[in-house]
LUMGULUM-987269 format. One line per field, with one value per residue (C-alpha): residue in one letter; x, y, z; residue number from 1; chain. Coordinates in Angstrom, 1 decimal. Example, Ala and Ser with C-alpha at 12.3 -4.5 7.8 and 13.67 -1.06 7.14 Angstrom:
BEGIN
logu	[A|S]
x	[12.3|13.7]
y	[-4.5|-1.1]
z	[7.8|7.1]
kolba	[1|2]
balo	[A|A]
//
This chain:
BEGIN
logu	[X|X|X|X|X|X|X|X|X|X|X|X|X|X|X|X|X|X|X|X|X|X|X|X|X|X|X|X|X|X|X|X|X|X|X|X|X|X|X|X|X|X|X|X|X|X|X|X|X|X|X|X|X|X|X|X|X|X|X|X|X|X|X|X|X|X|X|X|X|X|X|X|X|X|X|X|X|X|X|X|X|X|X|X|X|X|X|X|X|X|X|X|X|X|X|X|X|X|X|X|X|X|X|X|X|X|X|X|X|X|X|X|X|X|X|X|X|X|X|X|X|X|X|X|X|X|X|X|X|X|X|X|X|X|X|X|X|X|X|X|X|X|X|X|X|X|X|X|X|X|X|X|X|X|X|X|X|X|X|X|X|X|X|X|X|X|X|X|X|X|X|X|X|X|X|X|X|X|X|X|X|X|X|X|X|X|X|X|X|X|X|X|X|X|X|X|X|X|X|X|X|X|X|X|X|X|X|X|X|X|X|X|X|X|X|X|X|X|X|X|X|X|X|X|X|X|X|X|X|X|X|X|X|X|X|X|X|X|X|X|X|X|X|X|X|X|X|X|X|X|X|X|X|X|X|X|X|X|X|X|X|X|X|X|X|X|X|X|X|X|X|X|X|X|X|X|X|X|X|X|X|X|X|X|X|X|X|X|X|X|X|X|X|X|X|X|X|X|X|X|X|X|X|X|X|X|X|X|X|X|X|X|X|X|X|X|X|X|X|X|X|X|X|X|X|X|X|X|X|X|X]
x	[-26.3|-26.2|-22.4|-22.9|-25.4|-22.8|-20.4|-22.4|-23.2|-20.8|-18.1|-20.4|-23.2|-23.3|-24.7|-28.2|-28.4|-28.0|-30.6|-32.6|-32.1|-32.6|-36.0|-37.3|-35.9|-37.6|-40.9|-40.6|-39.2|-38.5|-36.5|-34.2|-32.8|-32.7|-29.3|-29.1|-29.9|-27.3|-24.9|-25.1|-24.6|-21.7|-20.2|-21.3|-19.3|-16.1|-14.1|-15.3|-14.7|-11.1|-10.4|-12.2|-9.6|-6.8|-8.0|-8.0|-5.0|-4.3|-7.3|-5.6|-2.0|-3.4|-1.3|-5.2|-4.6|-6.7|-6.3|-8.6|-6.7|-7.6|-10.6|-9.1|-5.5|-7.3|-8.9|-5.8|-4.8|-7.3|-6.9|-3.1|-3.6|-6.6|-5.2|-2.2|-4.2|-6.1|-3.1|-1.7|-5.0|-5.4|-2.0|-3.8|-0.2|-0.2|-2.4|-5.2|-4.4|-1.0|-2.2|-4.1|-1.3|0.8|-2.4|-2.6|1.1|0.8|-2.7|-0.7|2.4|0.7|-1.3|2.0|4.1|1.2|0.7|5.0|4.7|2.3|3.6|7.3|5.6|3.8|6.5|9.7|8.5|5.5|2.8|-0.9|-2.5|-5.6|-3.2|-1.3|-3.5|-5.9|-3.0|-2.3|-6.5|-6.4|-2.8|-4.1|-7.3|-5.6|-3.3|-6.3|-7.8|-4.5|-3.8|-7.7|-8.3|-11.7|-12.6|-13.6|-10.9|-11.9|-10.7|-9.2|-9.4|-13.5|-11.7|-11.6|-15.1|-15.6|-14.2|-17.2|-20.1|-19.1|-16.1|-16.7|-19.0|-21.8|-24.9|-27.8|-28.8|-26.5|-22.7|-21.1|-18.4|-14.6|-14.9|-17.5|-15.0|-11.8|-13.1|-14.0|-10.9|-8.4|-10.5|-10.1|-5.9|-6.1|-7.7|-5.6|-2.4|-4.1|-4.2|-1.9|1.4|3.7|3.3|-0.4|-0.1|2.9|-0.1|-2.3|0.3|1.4|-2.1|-3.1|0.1|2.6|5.1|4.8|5.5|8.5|9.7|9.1|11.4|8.8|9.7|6.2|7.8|8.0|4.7|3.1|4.7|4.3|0.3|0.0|1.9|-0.9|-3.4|-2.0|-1.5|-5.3|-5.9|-4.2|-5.8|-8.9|-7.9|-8.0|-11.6|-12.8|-12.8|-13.8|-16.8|-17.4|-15.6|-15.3|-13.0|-14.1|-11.3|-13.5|-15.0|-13.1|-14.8|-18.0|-17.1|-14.0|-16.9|-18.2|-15.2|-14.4|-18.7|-18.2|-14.7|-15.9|-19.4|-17.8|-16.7|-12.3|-11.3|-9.6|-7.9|-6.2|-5.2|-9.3|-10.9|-10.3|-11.1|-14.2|-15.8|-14.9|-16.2|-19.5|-19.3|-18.4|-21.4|-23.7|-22.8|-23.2|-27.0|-27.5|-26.1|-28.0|-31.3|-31.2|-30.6|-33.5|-35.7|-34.6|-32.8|-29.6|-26.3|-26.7|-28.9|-26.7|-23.7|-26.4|-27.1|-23.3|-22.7|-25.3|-25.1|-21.0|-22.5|-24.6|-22.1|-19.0|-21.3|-22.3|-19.0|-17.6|-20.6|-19.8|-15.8|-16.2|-18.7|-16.0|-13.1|-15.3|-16.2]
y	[58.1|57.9|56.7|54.5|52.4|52.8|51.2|48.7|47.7|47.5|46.1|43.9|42.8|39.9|42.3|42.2|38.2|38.3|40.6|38.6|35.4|36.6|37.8|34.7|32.6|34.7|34.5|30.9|30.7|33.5|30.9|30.6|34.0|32.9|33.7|29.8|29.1|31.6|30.4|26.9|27.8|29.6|26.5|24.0|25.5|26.7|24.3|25.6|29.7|28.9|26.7|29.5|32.6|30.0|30.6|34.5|35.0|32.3|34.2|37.1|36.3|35.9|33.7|32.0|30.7|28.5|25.2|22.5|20.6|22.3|20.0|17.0|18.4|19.8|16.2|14.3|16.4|16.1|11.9|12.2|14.5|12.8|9.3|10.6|12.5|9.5|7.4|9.8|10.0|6.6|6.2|8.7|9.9|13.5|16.8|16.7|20.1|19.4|16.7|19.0|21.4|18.9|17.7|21.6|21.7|18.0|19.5|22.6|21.4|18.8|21.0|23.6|20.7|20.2|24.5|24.3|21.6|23.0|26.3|24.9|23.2|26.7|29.1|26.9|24.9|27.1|23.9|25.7|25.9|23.8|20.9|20.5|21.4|18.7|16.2|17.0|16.8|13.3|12.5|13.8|11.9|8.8|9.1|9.1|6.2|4.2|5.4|4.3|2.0|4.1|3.9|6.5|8.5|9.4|9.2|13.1|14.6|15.5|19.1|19.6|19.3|21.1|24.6|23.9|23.2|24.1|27.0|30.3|33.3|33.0|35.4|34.2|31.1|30.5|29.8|31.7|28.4|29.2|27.2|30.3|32.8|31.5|32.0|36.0|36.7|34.8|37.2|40.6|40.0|38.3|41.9|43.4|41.7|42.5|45.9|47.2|45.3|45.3|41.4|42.2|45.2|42.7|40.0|42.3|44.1|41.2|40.0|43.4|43.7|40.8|42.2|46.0|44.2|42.3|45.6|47.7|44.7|42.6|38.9|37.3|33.6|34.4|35.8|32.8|30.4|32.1|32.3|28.6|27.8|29.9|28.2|25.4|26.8|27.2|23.8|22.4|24.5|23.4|20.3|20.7|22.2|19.1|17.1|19.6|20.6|17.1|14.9|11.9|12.2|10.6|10.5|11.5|14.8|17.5|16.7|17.9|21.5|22.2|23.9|25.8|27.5|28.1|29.6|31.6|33.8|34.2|35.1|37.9|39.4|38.3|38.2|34.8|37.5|38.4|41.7|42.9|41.8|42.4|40.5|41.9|40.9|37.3|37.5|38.3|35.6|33.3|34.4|34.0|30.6|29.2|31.0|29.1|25.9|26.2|26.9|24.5|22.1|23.5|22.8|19.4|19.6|16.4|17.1|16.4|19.4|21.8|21.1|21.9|25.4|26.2|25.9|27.9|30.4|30.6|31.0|33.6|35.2|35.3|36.4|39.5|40.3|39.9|42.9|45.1|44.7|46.5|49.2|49.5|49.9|52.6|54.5]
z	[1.7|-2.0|-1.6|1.3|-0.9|-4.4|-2.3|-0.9|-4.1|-5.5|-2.4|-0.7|-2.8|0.1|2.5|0.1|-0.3|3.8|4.7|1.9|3.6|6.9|6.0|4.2|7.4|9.8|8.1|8.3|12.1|14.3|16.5|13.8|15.1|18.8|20.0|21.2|17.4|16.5|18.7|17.3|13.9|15.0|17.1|14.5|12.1|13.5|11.5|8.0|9.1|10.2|6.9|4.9|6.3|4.8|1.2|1.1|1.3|-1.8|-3.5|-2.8|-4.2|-7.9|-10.6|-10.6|-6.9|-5.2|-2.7|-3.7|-1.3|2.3|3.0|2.6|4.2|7.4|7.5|7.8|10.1|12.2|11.8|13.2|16.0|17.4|16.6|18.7|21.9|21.9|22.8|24.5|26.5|27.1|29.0|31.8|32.8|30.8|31.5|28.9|28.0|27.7|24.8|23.3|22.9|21.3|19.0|17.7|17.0|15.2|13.3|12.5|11.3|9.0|7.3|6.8|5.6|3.1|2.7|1.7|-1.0|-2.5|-2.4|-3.3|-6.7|-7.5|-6.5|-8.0|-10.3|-11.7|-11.3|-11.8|-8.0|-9.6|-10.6|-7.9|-5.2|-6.8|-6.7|-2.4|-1.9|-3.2|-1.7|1.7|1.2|-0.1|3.4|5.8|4.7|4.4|8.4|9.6|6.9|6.7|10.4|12.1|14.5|18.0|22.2|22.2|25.6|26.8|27.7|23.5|23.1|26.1|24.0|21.8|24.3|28.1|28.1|27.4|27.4|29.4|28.7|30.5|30.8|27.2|26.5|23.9|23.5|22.6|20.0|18.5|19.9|18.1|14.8|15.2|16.6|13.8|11.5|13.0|13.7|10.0|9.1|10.3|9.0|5.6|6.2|8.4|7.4|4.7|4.1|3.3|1.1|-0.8|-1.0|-2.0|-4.5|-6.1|-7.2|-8.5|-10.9|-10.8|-12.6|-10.9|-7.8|-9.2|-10.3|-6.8|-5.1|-3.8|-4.5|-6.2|-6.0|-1.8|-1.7|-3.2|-1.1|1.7|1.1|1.0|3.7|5.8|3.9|5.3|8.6|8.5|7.0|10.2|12.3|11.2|11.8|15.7|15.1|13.6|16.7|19.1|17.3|15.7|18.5|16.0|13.0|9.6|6.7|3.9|6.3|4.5|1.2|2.3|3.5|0.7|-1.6|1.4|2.0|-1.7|-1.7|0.9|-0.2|-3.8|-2.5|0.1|-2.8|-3.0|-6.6|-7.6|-10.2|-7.4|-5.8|-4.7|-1.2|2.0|5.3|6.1|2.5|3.4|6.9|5.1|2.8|5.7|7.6|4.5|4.2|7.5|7.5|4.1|5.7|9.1|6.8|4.8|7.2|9.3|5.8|5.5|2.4|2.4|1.0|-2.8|-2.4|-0.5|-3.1|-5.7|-3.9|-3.6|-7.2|-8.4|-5.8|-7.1|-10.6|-10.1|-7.8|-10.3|-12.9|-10.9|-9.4|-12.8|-13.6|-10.4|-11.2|-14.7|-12.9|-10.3|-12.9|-14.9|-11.7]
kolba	[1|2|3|4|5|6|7|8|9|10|11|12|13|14|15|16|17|18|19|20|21|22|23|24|25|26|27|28|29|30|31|32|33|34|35|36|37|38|39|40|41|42|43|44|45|46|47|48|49|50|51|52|53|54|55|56|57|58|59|60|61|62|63|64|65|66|67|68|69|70|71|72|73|74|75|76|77|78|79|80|81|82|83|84|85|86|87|88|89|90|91|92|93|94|95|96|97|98|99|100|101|102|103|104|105|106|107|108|109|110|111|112|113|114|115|116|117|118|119|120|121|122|123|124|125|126|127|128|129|130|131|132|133|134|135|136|137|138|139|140|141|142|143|144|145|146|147|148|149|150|151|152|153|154|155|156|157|158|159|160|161|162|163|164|165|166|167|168|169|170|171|172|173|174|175|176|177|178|179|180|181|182|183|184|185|186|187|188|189|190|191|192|193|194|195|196|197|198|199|200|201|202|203|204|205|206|207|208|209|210|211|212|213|214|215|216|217|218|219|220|221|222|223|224|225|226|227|228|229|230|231|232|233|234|235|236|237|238|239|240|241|242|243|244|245|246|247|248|249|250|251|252|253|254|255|256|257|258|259|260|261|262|263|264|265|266|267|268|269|270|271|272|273|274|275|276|277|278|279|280|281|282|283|284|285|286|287|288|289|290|291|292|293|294|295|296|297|298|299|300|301|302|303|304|305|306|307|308|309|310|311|312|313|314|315|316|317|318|319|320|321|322|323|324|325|326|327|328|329|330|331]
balo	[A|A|A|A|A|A|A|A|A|A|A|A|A|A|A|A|A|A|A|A|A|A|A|A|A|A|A|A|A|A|A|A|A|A|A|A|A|A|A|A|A|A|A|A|A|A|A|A|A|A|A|A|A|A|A|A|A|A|A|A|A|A|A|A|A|A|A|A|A|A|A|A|A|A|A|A|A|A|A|A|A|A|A|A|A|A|A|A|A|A|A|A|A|A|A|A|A|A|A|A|A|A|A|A|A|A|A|A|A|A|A|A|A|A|A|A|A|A|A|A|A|A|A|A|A|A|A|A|A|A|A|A|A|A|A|A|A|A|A|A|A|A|A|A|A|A|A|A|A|A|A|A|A|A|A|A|A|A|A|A|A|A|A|A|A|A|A|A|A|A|A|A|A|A|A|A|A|A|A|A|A|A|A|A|A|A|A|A|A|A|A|A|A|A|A|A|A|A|A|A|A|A|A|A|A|A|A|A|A|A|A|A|A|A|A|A|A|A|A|A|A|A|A|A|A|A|A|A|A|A|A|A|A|A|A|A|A|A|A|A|A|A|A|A|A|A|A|A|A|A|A|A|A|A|A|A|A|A|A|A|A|A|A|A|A|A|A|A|A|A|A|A|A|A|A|A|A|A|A|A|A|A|A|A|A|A|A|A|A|A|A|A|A|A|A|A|A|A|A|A|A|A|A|A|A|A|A|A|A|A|A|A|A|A|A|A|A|A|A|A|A|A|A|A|A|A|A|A|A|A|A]
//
């Protein structure tokens, strides 16, 4: 038992700042836990858990990685492929699922286009991740608003927002939507690539000890494009989740959820040093977040306030993981 709580400690510190804020919510409202309530957060926030997988693996890599630019990339994604199943839709002539389809292979194929220059620029030409995933958030950024000169994007196919409201599990009297589904499932195969494959013990290898990986044959300058290429994989495919949880399209509506994503991996406990975390620690992070989101939205507080939580919830968190690391390297 002793062990069981050393490692909890010390692995998943998250697990205590859940329970915490599950007790102080359910003080205030027991219907916060309703499983409609919890299916809801679940749904509402699809989009940010898929964009969040993306950056573990870049978190995971080392060489300082990180992609400031998966908000913004996942947003003009989601501005093309709606702008085109909208036409598409319009003209009445094609199966909805069929445009769909070819929206998610638009989405995806964006945000990997994005995922490979950035990758390319770190990888070749040895650009820091911070500089030039800075430089494809405001590219990406600048790009949606030149396409819908700021207007909003919308006129997919209703069976897209039908995987977020009518399609699914049904328990009861409630849905469990695919759009809620999707999400877990990404995470366990995710886990599992992690884990069980060679590509994620390379990942996880190469972030640990650069050099000891260069020297047991496993290529560093692969691994690190590779990484943000699925970063932008996710970034794309978060751009498909957009509209089917949201249904309208905004250019600017990655901005708001890129410092969600970045709270919740470092929260769950994945080293930007690269080389410590696994799936399951970001899954908790993930999971933290959208409770801290969904609260305090139930307490009324607006944005500038939620941005304000994030980064001192981030502070406090680095600080004590940067504690529980040195623990962890004397035990």
């Amino acid at each position: 038992m002793k062990k069981t709580i050393k490692h909890i400690s010390l692995d998943y510190p998250v697990v205590y700042m859940i329970i915490v804020l599950c007790v102080f919510m359910a003080f205030r409202n027991p219907n916060f836990f309703s499983l409609q309530s919890i299916i809801s957060m679940f749904t509402s926030y699809a989009y940010f858990t898929v964009g969040a997988i993306g950056l573990v693996f870049v978190f995971l890599s080392g060489n300082s990685g990180i992609d400031l630019s998966i908000g913004n990339v996942a947003a003009f994604s989601a501005v093309i492929s709606t702008s085109v199943m909208s036409a598409l839709n319009d003209l009445g002539t094609m199966n909805p699922w069929l445009i769909i389809l070819l929206g998610l292979l638009i989405s995806v194929g964006i945000g990997m286009a994005f995922g490979f220059f950035n990758g390319i620029a770190i990888a070749k030409f040895n650009i820091a991740p911070f500089i030039i995933t800075l430089a494809t958030q405001l590219l990406s950024l600048g790009l949606s608003y030149v396409y819908t000169n700021g207007y909003t994007v919308s006129g997919a196919p209703r069976e897209l927002s039908k995987l977020s409201t009518l399609i699914g599990i049904r328990i009861g009297d409630n849905i469990i939507p695919v759009a809620a589904i999707l999400p877990f499932i990404i995470i366990i195969l995710m886990g599992v690539l992690l884990e069980k494959t060679t590509f994620g013990r390379q990942v996880i290898l190469t972030g640990s000890n650069p050099s000891g990986a260069d020297h047991a044959g496993i290529p560093s300058k692969k691994i690190y494009l590779i990484v943000y290429v699925i970063s932008g994989f996710f970034a794309g495919l978060t751009g498909m989740f957009i509209p089917m949880c949201i249904g309208a399209v905004n250019p600017d509506v990655g901005t708001t959820f890129l410092m969600p994503m970045v709270a919740a991996v470092t929260i769950g406990g994945i080293s930007q040093n690269g080389g410590y975390g696994n799936m399951l620690q970001a899954f908790l992070g993930i999971v933290f977040i959208i409770l801290l989101m969904s609260a305090m939205t139930f307490l009324g507080f607006g944005l500038p306030i939620q941005q304000l939580a994030y980064g001192i919830v981030i502070v406090f968190t680095m600080t004590l993981l940067g504690y529980l690391e040195k623990k962890r390297f004397r035990s």
